[in-house]
C-alpha positions as CSV (number, residue, x, y, z in Angstrom):
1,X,-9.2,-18.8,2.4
2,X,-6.2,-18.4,4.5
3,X,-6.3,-17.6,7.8
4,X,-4.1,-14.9,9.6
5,X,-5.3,-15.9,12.9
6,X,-2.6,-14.8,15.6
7,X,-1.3,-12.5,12.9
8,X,-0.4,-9.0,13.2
9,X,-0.3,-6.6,10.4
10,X,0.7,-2.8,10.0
11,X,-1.1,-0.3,7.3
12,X,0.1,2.3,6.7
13,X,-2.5,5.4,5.0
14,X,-5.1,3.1,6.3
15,X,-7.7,5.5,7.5
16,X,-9.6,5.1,3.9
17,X,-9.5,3.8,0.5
18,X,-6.9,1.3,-0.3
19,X,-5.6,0.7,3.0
20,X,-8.7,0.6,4.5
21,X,-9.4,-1.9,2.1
22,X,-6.4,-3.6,2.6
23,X,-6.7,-3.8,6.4
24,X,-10.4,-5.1,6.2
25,X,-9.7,-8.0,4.0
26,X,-7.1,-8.9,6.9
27,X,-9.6,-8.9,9.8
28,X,-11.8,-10.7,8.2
29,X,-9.1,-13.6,8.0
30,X,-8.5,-13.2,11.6
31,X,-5.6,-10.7,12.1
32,X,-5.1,-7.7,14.3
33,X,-4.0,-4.8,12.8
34,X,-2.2,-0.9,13.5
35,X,-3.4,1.5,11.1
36,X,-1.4,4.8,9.9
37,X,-2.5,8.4,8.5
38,X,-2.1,11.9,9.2
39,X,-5.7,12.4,10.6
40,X,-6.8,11.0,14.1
41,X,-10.6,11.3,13.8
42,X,-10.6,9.6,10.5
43,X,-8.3,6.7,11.7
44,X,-10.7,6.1,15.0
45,X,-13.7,5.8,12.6
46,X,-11.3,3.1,10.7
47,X,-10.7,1.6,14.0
48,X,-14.1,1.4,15.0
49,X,-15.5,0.3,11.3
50,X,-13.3,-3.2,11.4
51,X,-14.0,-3.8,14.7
52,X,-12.7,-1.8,17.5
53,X,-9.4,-2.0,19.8
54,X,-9.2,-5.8,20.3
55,X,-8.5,-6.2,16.2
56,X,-7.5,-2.7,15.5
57,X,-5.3,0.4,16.7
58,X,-4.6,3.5,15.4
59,X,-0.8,5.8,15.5
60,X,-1.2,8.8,13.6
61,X,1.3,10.4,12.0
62,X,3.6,11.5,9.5
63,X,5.1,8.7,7.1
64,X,8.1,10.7,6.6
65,X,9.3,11.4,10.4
66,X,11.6,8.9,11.3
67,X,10.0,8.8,14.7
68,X,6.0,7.9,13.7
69,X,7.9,4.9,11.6
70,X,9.0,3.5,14.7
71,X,5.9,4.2,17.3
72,X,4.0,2.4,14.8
73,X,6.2,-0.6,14.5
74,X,6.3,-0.7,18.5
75,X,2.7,-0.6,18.8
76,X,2.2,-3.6,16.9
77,X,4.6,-5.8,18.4
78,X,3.7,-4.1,21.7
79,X,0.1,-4.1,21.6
80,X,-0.3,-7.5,19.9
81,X,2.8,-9.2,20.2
82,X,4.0,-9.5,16.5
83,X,4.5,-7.9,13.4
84,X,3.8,-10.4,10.7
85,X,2.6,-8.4,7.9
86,X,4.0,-4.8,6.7
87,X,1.8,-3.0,3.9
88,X,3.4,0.4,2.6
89,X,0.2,2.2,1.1
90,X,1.1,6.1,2.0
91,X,1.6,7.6,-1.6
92,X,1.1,11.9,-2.1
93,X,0.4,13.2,-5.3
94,X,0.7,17.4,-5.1
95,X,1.5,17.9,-8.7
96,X,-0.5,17.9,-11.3
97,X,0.8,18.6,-14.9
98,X,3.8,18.0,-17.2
99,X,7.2,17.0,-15.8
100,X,9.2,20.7,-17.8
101,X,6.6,22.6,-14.9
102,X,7.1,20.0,-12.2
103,X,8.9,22.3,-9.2
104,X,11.6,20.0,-8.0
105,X,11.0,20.5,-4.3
106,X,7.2,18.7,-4.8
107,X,9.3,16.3,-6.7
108,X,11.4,15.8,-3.6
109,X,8.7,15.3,-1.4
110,X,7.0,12.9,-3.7
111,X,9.9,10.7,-3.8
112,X,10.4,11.2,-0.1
113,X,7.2,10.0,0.8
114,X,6.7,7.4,-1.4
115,X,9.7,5.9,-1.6
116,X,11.9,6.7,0.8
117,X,9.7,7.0,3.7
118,X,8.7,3.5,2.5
119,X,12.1,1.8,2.3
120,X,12.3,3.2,6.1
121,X,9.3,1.5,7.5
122,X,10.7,-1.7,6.1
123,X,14.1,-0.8,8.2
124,X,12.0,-0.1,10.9
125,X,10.0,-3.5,10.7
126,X,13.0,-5.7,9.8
127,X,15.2,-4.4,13.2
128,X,11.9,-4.5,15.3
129,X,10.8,-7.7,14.9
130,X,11.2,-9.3,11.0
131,X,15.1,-10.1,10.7
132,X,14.4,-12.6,13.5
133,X,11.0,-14.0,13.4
134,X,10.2,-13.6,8.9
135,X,7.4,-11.8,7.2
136,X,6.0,-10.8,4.5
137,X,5.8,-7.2,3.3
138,X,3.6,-5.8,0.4
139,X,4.0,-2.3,-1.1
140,X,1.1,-0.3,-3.2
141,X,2.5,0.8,-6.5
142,X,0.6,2.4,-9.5
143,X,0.1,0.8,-13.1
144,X,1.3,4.5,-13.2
145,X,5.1,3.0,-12.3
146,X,4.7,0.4,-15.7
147,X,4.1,3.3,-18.0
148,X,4.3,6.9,-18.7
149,X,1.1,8.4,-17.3
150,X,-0.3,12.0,-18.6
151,X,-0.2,14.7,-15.7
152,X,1.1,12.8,-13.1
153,X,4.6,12.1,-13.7
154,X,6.3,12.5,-11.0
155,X,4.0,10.0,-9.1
156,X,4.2,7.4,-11.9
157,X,8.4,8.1,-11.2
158,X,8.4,7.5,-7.8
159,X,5.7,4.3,-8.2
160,X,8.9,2.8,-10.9
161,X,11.2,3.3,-8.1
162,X,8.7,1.5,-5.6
163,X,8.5,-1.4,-8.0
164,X,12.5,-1.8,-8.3
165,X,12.5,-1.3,-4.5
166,X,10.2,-4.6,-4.0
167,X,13.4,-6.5,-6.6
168,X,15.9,-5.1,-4.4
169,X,14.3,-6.1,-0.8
170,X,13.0,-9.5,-1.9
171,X,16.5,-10.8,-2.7
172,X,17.8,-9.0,0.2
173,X,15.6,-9.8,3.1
174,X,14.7,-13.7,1.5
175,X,14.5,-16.0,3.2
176,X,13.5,-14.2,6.3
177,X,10.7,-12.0,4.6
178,X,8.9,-11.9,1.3
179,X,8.3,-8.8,-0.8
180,X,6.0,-7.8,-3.0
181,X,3.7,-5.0,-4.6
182,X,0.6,-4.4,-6.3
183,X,-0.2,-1.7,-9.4
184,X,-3.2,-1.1,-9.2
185,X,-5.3,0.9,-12.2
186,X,-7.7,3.3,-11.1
187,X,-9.4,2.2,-8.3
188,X,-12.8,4.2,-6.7
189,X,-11.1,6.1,-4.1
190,X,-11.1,9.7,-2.8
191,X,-8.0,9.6,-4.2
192,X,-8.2,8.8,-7.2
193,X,-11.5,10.6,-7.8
194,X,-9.9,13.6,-10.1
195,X,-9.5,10.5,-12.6
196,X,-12.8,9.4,-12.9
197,X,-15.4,11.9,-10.9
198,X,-18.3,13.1,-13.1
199,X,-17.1,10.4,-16.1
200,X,-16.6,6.9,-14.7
201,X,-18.2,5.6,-17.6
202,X,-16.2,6.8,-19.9
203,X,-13.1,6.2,-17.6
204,X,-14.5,2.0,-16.9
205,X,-14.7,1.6,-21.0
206,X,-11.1,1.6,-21.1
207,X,-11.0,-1.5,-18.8
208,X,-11.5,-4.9,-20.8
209,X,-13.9,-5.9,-17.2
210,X,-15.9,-2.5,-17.9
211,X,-15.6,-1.1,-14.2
212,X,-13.0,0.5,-12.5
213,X,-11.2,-1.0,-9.4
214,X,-12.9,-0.6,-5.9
215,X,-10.7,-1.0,-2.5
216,X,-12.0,-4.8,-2.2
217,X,-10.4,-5.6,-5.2
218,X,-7.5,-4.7,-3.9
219,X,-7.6,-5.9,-0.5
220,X,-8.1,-9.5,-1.5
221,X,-4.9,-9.4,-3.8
222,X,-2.9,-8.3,-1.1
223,X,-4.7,-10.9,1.6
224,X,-3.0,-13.5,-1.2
225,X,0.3,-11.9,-1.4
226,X,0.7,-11.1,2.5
227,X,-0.6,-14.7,3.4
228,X,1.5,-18.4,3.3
229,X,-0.7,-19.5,0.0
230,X,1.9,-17.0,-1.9
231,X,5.1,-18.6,0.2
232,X,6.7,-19.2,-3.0
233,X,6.1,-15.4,-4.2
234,X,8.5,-12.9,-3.8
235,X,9.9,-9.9,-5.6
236,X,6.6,-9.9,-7.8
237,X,4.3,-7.1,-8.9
238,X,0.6,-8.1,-9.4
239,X,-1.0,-5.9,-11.7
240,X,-4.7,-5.3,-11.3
241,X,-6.6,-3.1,-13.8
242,X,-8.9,-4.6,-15.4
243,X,-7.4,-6.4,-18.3
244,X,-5.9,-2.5,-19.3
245,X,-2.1,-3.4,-20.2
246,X,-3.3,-6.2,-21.8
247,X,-5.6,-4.4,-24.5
248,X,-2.6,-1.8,-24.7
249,X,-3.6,1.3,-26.6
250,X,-6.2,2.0,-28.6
């Protein structure tokens, strides 16, 4: 196990699920960490659930306004002196349905958030405190960005473009700061529960491993990616589902 003693990371969306996941796997290894969501009282019981303020602290916020991107990245190298680590999990999914009925301006915002609003947290991070002292960031993409995925096109869209955006900044920022993602399947989140709620059974057969993801899963991955055991990994995009992809369709 690697240790991320001294180590500071931001999550952002890390109130719950995913990030939460995330951001737990990381204090156990010894970091501090700054949290991101829209919703204070569920990002102080975050807080308080990994360990209080001495490990953790919370910014809510907005991923898309330009200014909760930068009190976020402030209070981390403020608050704990560093910003080592940099995970982009915010991701919105308001659409629900075939891309001919998709209105454009939730296809806007998708992208915005997702995407866009991720690109400027790395800009962010990279003038605050990476360009001069490294890093490693780690985004949260979709197996829905590998594929086409039924109802939720859009998302799987701006997951594609999320992937790509990991290529671009790994050559870009290397050797400074590593990049890299993970796509997960469907993981047991709040989420994701529209995908599996009332029939995880029948949603885990599809998975060669017979379960469906949970936030741990997830959070161990990205310990690996974030931490120097992966110093040689950048630009990469770890699939976990399961074994899915690999059985392809049947």
């Amino acid at each position: 196990m690697h240790t991320f003693e001294g180590r500071t990371a931001l999550v952002t969306g890390g109130s719950r699920g995913i990030g939460l996941g995330i951001a737990r796997s990381l204090v156990d290894r010894g970091a501090r960490v700054v949290l991101t969501a829209r919703k204070p009282d569920a990002l102080a019981e975050a807080v308080e659930s990994l360990g209080g303020p001495e490990v953790a602290v919370a910014v809510p916020g907005n991923a898309g306004d330009p200014e909760h991107r930068a009190a976020a990245v402030r209070t981390a190298v403020e608050t704990f002196g560093s910003l080592d680590a940099l995970v982009g999990n915010v991701g919105i999914n308001p659409a629900y349905g075939p891309l001919m009925d998709l209105d454009l301006d939730a296809c806007r915002k998708i992208l915005d958030t997702n995407v866009v609003a991720s690109l400027g947290l790395v800009q962010e991070a990279w003038r605050a405190w990476m360009s001069e002292h490294g890093g490693s960031v780690l985004f949260v993409a979709s197996v829905a960005g590998l594929r086409s995925s039924q109802q939720i096109g859009a998302y799987g869209v701006s997951k594609a473009a999320l992937i790509n955006l990991t290529t671009q900044l790994a050559v870009e920022l290397a050797p400074k700061v590593r990049v890299n993602a993970v796509a997960p399947a469907v993981v047991k989140t709040r989420f994701a529960g529209a995908l599996f709620e009332g029939r995880e059974a029948e949603a885990a057969a599809s998975y060669p491993m017979a379960r469906l993801g949970t936030p741990e899963d997830v959070g161990e991955a990205a310990a690996y990616l974030l931490g120097d055991g992966a110093g040689w990994v950048t630009g990469q995009t770890l699939v976990l589902d399961g074994g899915g992809l690999s059985r392809g369709p049947r």
